[in-house]
N, C-alpha and C positions, 0 to 999 in steps of 0.2 A: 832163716836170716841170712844166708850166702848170698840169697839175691839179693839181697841189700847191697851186701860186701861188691858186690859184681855189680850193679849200677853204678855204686859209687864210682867203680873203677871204669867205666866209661863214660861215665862225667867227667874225672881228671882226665881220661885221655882225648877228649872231646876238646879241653879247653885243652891241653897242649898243643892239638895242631890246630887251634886257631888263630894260637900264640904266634906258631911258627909260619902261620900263613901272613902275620902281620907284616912280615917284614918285607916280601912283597908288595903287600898291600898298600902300606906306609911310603911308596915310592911315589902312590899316585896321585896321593891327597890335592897338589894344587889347585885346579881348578876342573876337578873332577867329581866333587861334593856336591851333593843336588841341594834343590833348594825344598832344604825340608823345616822349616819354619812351617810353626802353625799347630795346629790342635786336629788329633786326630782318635779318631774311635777305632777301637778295632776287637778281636776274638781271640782266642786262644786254648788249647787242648796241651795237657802237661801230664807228668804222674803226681803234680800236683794239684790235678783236678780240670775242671772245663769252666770256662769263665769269660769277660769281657774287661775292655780295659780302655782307659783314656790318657794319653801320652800328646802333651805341652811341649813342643820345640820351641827354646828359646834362641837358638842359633841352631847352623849346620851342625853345630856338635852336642852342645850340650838339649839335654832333654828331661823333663820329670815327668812319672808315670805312674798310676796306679790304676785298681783293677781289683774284682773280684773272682776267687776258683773254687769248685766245691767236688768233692767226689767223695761220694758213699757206696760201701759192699756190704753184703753179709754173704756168710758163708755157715754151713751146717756141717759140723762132723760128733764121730763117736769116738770114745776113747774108753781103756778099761783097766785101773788100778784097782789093787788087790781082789781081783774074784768081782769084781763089781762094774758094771755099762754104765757110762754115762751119756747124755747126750745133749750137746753141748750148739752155742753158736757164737760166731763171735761177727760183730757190729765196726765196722772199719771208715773215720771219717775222714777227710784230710783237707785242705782249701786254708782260703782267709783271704785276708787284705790285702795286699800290695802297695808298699809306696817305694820306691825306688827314683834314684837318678841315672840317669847315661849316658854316657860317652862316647861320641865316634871318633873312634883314631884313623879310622879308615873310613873310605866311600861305603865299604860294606861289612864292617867289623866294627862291634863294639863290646863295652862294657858297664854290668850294673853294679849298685852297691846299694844297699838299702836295708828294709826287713819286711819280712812279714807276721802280721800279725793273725797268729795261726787258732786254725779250730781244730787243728789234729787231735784224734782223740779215738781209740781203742778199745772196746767192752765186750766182756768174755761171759756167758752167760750159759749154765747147765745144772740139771738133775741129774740123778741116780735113776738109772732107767727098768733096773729090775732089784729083786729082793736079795738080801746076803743072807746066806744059806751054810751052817757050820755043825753040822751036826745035826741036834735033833734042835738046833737054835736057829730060827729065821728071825730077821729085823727088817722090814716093808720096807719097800725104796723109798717112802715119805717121810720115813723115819731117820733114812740116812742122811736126806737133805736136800740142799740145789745150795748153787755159788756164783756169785757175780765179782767181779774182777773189772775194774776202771783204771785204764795207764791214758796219761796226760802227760806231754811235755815238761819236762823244768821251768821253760823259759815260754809268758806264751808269746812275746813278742820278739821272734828271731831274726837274729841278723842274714844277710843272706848276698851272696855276690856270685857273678855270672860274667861270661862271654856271649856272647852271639853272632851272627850270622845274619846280612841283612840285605833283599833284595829290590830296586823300586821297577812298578811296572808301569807301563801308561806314557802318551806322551806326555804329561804334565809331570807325571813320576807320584802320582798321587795316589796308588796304594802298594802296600808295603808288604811283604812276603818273609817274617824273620825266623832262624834256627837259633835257638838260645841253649846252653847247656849249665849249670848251677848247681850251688850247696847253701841248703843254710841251716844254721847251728840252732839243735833245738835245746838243748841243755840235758841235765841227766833225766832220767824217766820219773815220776812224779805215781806209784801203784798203790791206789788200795780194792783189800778185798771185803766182802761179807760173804755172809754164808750160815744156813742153818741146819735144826739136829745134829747127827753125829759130826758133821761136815764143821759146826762154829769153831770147836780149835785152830781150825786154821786160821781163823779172820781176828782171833784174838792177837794183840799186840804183842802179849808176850814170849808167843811161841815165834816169832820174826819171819813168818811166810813173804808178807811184801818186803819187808825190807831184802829177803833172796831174791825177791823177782828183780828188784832195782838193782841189784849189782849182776845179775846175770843179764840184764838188758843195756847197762850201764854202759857198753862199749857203742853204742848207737844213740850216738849224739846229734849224728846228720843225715839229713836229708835230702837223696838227690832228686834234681830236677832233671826233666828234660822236656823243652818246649818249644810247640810249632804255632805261630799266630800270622793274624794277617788282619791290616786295616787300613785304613782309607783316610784322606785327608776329608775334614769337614771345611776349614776355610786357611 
């Protein structure tokens, strides 16, 4: 979870200097705005997934956008509490909808505000991969169980606000080139577990397994972005 903490922290310092690059920037606005009216398709690759997008200029400044991201992993590991293998995997999705608006303060600097409406969603999935063995007492690893684990956001539709970075190429200035940096708030972790044989205590309510995970995950509420796209004008 430090990468998290370490993303985030180059997300805020992403949008600090592009804050402080504004002020620059804001010198040139006169008549140095291109003419970016119009409706435009384009792509994009984020840590929040790979996706496309279609963005409405209703003037040089103002614009409304949205788009779809999706990225999926899975990863295999082992792990081994009291005297016991398990072997485990866990299912990592992350994407959704985008509806946003933008603003250019600058020829090549803006900002969003909007939400996304998110598919993030997290599953932990593992058996007992050999037998416990206590003496002259074995209990088979089918006896001791498997467990599933589902963490989903609080919130599924989050808020989310960004800076960016915006470049136009072409003589017309007709496709676009942007550096975007963001957060948005998913709310607190939302975990449950199951699990059987020896393993169901845990998944029972009353012993409060999820409810530890959600306060131990509790401090990750956000989710940083960091994204590069590129599109074109259609008309």
């Amino acid at each position: 979870m430090n990468c998290i903490k370490h993303l985030c922290f180059i997300v805020l310092f992403s949008g600090i200097s592009f804050l402080t690059l504004a002020q620059t920037e804001t010198n040139s606005l006169g008549n140095s705005m291109p003419d970016a009216k119009g409706l435009f398709l384009g792509a994009q690759i984020s840590t929040n997934g790979f996706g496309g997008n279609l963005r409405y200029a209703f003037s040089e400044k103002f614009s409304f956008r949205t788009g779809y991201e999706t990225l999926s992993l899975s990863y295999d590991f082992d792990f081994d509490e009291n005297d016991i293998s398990y072997n485990a995997e866990i299912d990592f999705k992350t994407g959704g909808v985008l509806a946003l608006f933008d603003y250019a303060y600058a020829k090549n600097l803006y900002i969003s505000a909007g939400a996304v409406f998110s598919s993030f969603n997290a599953e932990v999935t593992g058996y007992a991969a050999n037998d416990f063995e206590y003496g002259d007492i074995v209990i088979p690893a089918e006896d001791i169980g498997d467990f599933f684990i589902d963490a989903k956001p609080g919130l599924k539709v989050a808020p989310y606000g960004s800076v960016g970075y915006r470049a136009f190429w072409g003589k017309r200035e007709a496709i676009v080139f942007n550096f975007e940096t963001g957060l948005y708030y998913m709310g607190p972790p939302d975990i449950e577990i199951e699990a059987t044989g020896l393993l169901a205590p845990t998944a029972d309510p009353a012993f409060g397994q999820a409810e530890y995970l959600e306060y131990q995950f509790d401090a990750y509420k956000i989710y940083p972005v960091i994204k590069l796209g590129l599109a074109v004008k259609l008309f």
